[in-house]
PyMOL Python script that loads the backbone (N, CA, C, O; Angstrom):
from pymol import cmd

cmd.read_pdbstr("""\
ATOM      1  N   UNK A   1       0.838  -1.183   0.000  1.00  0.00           N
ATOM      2  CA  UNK A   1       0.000   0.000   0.000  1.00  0.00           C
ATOM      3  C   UNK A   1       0.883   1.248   0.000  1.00  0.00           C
ATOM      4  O   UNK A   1       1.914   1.177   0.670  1.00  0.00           O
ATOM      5  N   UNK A   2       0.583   2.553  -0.759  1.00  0.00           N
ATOM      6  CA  UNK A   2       1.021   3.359  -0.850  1.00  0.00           C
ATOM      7  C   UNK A   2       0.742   4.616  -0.133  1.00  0.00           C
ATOM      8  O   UNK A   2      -0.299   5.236  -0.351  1.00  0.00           O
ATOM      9  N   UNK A   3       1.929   5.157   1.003  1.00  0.00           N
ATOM     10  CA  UNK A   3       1.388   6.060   1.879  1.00  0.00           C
ATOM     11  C   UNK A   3       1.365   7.266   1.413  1.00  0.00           C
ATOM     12  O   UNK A   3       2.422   7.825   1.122  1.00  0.00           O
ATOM     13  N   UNK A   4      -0.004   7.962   1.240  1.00  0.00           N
ATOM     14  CA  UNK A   4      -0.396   8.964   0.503  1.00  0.00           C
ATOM     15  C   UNK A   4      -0.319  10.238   1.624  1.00  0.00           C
ATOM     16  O   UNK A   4      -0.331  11.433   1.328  1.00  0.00           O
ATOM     17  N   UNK A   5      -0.232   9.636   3.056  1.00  0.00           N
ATOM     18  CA  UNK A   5      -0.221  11.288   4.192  1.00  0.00           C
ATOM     19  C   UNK A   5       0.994  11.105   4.928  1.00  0.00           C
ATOM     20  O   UNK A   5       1.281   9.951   5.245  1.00  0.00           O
ATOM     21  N   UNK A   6       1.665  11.926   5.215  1.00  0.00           N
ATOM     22  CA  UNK A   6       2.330  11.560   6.617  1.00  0.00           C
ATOM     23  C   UNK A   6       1.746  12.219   7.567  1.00  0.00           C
ATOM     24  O   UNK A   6       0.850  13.063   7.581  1.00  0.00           O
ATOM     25  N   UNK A   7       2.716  11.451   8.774  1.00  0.00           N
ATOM     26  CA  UNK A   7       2.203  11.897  10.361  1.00  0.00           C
ATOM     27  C   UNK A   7       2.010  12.844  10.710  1.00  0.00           C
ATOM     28  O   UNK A   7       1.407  12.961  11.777  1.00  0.00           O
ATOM     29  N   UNK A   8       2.433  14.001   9.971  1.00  0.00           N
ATOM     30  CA  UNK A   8       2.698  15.046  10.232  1.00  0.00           C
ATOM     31  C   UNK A   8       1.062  15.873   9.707  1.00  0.00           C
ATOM     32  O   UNK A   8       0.630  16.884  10.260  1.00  0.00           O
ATOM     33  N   UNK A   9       0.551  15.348   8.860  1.00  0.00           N
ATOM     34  CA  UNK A   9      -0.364  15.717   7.627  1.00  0.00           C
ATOM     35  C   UNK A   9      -1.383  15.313   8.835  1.00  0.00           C
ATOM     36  O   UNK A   9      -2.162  16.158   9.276  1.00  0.00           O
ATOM     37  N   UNK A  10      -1.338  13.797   9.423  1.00  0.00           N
ATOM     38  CA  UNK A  10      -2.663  13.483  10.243  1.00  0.00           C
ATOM     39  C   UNK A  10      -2.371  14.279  11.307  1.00  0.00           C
ATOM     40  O   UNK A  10      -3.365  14.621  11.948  1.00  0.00           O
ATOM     41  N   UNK A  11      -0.952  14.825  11.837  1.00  0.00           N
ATOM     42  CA  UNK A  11      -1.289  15.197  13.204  1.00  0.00           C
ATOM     43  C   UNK A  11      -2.118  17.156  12.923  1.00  0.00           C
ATOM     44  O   UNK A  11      -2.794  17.855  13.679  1.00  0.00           O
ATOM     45  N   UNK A  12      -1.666  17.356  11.685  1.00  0.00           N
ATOM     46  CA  UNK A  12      -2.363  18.748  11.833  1.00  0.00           C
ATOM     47  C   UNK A  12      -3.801  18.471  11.412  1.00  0.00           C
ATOM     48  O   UNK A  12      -4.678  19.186  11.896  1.00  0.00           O
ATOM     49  N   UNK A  13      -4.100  17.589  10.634  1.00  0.00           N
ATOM     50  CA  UNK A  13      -5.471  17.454  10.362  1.00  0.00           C
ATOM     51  C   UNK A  13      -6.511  17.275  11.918  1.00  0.00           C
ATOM     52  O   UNK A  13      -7.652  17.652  12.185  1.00  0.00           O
ATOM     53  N   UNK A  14      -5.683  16.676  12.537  1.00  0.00           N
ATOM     54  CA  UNK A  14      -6.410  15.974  13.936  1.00  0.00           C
ATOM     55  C   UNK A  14      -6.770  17.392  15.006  1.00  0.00           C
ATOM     56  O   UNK A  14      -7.810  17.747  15.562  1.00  0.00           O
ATOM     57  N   UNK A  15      -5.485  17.921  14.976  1.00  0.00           N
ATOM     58  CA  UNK A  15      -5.481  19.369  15.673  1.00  0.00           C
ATOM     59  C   UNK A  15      -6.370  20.335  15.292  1.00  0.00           C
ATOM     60  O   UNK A  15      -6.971  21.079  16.068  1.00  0.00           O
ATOM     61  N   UNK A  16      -6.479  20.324  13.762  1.00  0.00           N
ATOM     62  CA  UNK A  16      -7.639  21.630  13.183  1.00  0.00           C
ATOM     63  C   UNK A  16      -8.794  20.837  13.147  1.00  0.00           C
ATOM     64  O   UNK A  16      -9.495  21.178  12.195  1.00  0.00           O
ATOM     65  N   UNK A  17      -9.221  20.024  13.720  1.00  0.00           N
ATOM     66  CA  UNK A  17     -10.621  19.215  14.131  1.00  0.00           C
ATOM     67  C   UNK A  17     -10.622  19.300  15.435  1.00  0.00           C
ATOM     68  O   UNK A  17     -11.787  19.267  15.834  1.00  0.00           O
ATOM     69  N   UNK A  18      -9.836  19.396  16.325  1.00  0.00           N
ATOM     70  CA  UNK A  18     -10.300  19.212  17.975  1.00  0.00           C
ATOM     71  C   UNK A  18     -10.334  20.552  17.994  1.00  0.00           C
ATOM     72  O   UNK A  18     -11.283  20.985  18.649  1.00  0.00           O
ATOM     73  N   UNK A  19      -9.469  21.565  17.392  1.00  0.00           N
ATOM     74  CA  UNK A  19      -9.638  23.283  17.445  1.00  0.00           C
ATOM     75  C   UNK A  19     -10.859  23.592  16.839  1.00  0.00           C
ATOM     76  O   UNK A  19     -11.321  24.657  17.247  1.00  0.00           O
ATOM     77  N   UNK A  20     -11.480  23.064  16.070  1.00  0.00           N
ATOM     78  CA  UNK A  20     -12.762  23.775  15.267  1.00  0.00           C
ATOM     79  C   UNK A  20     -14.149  22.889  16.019  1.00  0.00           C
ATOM     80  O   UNK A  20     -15.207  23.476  16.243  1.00  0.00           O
ATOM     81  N   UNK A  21     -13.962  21.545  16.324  1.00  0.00           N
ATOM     82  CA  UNK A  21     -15.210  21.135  16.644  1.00  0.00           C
ATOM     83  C   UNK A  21     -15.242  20.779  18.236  1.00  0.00           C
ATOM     84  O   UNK A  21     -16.328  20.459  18.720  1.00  0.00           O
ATOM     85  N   UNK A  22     -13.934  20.831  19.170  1.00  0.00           N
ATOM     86  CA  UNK A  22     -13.870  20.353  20.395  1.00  0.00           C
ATOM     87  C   UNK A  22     -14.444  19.026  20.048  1.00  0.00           C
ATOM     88  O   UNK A  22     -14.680  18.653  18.898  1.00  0.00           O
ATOM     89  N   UNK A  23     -14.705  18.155  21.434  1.00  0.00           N
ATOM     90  CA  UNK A  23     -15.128  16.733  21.750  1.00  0.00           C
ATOM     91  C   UNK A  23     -15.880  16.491  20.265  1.00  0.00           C
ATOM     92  O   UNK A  23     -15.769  15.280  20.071  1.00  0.00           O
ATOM     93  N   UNK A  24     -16.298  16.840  19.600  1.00  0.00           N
ATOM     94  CA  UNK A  24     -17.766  16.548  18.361  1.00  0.00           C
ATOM     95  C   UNK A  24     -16.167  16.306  17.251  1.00  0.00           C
ATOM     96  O   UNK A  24     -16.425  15.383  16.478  1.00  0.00           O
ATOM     97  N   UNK A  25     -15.169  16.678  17.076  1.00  0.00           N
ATOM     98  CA  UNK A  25     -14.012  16.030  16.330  1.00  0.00           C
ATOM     99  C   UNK A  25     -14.026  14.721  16.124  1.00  0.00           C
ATOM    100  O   UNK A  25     -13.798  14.316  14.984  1.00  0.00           O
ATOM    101  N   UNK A  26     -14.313  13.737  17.245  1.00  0.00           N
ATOM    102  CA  UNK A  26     -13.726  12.584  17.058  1.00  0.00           C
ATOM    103  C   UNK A  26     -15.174  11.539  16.300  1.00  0.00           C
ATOM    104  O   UNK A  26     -15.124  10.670  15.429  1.00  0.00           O
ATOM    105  N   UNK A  27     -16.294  12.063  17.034  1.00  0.00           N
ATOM    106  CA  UNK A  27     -17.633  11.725  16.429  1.00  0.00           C
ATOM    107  C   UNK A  27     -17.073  12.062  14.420  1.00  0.00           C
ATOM    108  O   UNK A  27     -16.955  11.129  13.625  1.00  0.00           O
ATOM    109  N   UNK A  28     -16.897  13.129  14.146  1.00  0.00           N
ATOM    110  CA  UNK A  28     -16.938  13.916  13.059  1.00  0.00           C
ATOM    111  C   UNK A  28     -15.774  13.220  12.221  1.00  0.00           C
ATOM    112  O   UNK A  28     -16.038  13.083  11.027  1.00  0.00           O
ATOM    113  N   UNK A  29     -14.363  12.696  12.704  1.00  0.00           N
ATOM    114  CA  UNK A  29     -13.822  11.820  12.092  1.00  0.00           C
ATOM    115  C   UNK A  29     -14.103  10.169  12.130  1.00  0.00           C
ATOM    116  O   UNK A  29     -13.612   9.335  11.370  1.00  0.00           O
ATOM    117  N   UNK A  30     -14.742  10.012  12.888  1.00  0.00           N
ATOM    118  CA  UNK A  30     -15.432   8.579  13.189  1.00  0.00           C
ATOM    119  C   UNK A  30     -16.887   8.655  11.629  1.00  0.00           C
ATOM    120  O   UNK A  30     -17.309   7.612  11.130  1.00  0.00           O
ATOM    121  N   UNK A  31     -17.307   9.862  11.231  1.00  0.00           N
ATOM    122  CA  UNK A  31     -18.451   9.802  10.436  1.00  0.00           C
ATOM    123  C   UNK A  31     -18.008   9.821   9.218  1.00  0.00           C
ATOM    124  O   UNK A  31     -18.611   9.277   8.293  1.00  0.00           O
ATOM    125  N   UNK A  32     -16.959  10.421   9.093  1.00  0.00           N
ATOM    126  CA  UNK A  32     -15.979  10.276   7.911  1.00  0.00           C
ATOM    127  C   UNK A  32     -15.737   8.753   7.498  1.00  0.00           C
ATOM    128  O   UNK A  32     -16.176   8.089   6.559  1.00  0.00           O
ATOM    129  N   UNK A  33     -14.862   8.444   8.568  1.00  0.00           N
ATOM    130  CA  UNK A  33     -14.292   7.020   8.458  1.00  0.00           C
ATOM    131  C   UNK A  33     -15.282   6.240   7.965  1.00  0.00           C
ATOM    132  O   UNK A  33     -14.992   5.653   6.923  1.00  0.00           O
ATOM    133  N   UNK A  34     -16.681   6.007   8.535  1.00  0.00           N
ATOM    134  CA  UNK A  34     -17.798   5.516   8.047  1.00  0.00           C
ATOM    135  C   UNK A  34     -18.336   5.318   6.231  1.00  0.00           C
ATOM    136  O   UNK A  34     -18.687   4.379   5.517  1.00  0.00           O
ATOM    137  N   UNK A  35     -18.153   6.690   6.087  1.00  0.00           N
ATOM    138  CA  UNK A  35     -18.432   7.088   5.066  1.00  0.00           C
ATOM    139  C   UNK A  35     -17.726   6.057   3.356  1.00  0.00           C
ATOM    140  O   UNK A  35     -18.220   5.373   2.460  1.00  0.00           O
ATOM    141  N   UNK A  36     -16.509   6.500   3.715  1.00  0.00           N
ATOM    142  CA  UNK A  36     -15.227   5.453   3.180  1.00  0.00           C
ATOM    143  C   UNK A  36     -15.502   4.151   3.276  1.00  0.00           C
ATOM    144  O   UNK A  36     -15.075   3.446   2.362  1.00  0.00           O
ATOM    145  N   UNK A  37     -16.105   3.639   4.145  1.00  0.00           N
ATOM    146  CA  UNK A  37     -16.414   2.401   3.919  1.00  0.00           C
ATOM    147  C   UNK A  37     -17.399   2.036   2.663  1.00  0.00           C
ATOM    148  O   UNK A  37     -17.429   1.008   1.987  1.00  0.00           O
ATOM    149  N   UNK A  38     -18.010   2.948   2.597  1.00  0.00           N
ATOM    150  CA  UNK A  38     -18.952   2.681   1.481  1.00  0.00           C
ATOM    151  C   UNK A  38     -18.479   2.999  -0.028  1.00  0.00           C
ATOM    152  O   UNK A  38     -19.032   2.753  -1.101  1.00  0.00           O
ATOM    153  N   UNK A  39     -17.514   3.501   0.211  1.00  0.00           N
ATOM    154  CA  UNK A  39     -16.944   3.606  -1.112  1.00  0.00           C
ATOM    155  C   UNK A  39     -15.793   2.760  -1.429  1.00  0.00           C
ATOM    156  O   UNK A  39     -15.176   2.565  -2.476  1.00  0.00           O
ATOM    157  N   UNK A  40     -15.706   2.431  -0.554  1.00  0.00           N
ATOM    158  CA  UNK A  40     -14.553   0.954  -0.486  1.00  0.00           C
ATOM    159  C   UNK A  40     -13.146   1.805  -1.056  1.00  0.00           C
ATOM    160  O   UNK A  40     -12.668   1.330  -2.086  1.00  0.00           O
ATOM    161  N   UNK A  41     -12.602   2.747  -0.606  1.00  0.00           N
ATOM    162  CA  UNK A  41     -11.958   3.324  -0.541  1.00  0.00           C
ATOM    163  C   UNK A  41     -10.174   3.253   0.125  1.00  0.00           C
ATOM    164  O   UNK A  41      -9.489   4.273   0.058  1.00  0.00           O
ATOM    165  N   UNK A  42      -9.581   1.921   0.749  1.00  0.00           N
ATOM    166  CA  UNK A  42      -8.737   1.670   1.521  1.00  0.00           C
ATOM    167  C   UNK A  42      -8.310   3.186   1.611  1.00  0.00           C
ATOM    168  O   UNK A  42      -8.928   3.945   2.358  1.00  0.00           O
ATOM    169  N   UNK A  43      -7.469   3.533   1.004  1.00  0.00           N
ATOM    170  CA  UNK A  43      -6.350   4.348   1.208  1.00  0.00           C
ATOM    171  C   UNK A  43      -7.281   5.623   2.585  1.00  0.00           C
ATOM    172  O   UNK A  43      -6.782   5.771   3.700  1.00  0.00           O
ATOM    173  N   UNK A  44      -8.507   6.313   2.195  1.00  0.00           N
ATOM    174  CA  UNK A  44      -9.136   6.792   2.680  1.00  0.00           C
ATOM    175  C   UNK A  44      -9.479   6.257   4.427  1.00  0.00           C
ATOM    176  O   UNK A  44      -9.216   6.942   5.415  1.00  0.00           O
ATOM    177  N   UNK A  45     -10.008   5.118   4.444  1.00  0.00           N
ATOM    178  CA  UNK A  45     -10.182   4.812   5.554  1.00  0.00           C
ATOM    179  C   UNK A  45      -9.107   4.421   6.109  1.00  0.00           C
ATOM    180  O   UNK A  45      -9.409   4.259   7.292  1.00  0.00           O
ATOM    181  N   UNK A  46      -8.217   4.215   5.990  1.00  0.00           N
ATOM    182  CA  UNK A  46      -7.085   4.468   6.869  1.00  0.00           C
ATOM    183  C   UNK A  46      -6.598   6.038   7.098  1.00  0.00           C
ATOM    184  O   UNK A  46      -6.103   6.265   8.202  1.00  0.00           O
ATOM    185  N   UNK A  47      -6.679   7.033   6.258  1.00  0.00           N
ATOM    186  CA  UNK A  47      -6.538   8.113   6.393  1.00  0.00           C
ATOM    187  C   UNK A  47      -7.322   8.582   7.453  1.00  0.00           C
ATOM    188  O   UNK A  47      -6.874   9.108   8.472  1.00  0.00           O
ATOM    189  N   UNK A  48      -8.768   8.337   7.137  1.00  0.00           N
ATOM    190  CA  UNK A  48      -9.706   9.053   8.471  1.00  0.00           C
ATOM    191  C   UNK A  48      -9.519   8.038   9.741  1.00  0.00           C
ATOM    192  O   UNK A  48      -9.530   8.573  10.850  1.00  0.00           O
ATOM    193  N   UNK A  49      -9.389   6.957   9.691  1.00  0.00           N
ATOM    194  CA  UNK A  49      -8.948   5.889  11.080  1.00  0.00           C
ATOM    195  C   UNK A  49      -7.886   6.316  11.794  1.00  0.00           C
ATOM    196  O   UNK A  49      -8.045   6.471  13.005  1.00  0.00           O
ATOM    197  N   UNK A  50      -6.567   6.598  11.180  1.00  0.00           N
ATOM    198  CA  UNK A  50      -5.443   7.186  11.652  1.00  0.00           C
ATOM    199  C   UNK A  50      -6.025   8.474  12.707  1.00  0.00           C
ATOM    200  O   UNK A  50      -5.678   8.549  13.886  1.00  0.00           O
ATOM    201  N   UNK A  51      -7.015   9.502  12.009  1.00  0.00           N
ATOM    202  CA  UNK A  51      -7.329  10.928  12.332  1.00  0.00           C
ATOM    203  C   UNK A  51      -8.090  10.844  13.321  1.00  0.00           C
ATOM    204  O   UNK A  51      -8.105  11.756  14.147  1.00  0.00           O
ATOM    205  N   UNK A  52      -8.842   9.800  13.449  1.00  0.00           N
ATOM    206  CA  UNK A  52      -9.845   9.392  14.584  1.00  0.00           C
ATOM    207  C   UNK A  52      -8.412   9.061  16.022  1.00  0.00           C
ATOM    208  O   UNK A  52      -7.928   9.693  16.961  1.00  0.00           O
ATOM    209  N   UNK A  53      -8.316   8.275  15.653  1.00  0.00           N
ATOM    210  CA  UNK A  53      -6.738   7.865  16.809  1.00  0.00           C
ATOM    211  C   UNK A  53      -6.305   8.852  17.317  1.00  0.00           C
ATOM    212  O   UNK A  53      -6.276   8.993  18.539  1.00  0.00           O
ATOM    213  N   UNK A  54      -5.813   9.878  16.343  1.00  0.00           N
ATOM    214  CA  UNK A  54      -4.724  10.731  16.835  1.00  0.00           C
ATOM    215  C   UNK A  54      -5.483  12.150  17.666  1.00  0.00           C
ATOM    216  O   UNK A  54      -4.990  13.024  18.378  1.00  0.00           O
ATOM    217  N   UNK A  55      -6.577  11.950  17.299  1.00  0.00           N
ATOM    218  CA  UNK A  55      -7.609  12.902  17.931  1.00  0.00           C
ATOM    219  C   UNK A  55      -8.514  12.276  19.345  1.00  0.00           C
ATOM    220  O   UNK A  55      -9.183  13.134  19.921  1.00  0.00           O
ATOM    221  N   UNK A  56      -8.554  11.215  19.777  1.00  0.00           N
ATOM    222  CA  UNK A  56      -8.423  10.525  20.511  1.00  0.00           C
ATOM    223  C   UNK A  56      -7.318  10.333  21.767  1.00  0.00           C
ATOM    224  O   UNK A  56      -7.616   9.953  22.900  1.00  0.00           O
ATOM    225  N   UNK A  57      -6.190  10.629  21.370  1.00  0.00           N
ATOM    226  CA  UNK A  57      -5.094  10.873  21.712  1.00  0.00           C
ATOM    227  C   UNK A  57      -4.857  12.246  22.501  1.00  0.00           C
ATOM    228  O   UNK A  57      -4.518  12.442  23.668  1.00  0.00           O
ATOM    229  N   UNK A  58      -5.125  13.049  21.551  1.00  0.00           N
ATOM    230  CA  UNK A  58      -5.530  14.647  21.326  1.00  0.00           C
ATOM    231  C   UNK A  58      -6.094  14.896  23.006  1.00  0.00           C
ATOM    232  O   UNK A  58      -5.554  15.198  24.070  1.00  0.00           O
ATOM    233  N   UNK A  59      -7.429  14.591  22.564  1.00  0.00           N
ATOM    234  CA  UNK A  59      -8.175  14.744  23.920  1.00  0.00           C
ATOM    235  C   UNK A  59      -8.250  14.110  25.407  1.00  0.00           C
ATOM    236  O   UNK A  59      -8.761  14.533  26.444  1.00  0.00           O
ATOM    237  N   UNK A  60      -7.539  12.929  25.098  1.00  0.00           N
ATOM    238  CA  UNK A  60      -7.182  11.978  26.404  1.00  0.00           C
ATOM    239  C   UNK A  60      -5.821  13.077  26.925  1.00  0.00           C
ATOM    240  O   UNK A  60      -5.674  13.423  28.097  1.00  0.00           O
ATOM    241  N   UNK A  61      -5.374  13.290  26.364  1.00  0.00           N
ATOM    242  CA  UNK A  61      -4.018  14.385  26.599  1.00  0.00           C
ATOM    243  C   UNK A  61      -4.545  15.606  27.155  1.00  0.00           C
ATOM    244  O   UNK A  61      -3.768  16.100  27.972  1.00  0.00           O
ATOM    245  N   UNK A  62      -5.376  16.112  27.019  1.00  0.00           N
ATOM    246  CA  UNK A  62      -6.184  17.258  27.667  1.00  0.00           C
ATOM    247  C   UNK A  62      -7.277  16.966  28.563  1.00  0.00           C
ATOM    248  O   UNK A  62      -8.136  17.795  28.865  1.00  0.00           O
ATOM    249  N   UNK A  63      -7.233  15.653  29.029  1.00  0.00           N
ATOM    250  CA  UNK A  63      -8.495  15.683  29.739  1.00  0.00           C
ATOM    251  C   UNK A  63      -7.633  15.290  31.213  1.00  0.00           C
ATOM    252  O   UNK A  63      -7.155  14.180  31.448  1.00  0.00           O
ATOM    253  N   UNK A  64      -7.576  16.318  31.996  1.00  0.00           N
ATOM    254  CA  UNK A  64      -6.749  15.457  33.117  1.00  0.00           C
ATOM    255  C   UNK A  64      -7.115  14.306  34.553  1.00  0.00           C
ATOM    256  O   UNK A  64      -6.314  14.095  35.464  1.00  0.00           O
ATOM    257  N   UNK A  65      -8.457  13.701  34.446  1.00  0.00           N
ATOM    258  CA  UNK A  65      -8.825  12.750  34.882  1.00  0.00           C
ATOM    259  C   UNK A  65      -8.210  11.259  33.723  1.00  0.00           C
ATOM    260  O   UNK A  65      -8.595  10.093  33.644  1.00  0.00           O
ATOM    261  N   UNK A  66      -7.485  11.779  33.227  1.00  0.00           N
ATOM    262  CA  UNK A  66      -6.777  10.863  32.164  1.00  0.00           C
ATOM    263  C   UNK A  66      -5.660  11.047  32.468  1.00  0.00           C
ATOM    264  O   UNK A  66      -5.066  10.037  32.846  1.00  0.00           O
ATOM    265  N   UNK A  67      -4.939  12.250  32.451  1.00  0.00           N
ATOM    266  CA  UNK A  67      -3.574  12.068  32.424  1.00  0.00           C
ATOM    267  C   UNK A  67      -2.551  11.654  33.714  1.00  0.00           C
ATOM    268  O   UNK A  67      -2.163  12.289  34.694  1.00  0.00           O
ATOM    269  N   UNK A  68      -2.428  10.955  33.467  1.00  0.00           N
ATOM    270  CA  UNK A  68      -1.619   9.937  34.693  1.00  0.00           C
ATOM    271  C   UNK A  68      -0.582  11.051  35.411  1.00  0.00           C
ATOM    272  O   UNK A  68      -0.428  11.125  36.630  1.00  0.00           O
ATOM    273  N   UNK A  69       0.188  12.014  34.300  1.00  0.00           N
ATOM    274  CA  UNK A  69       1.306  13.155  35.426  1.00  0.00           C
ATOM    275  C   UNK A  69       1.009  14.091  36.106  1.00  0.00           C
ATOM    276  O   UNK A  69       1.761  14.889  36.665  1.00  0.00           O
ATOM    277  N   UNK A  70      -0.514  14.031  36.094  1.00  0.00           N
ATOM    278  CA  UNK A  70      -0.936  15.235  36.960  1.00  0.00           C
ATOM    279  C   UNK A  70      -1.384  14.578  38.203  1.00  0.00           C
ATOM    280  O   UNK A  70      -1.801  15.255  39.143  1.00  0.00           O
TER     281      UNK A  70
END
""", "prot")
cmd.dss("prot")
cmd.show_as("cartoon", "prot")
cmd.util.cbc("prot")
cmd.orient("prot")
């Protein structure tokens, strides 16, 4: 398979979704991801799966009943 984003590409994509939609980001890349399925799309749904993760990530990192160093 041919990697069409880098990490760098999902991590700003992930960031200008938790900045524009707060918590409704991960719903909003989760509806995406969905979407791709129906078009049978690989490359895509791994693109929005990755974005779901890293936004996931995102917010477990800001939520501090999560974060273990505080």
């Amino acid at each position: 398979m041919v990697q069409t984003s880098t990490t760098g590409e999902i991590m700003q994509r992930a960031m200008m979704l938790v900045k524009n939609k707060g918590n409704g980001a991960l719903e909003y890349a989760n509806q995406m991801f969905k979407r791709t399925q129906k078009t049978y799309d690989k490359e895509e749904q791994v693109y929005w799966q990755k974005i779901a993760m890293q936004i996931e990530l995102l917010i477990e990192g800001n939520d501090p009943s999560k974060n273990s160093l505080l």
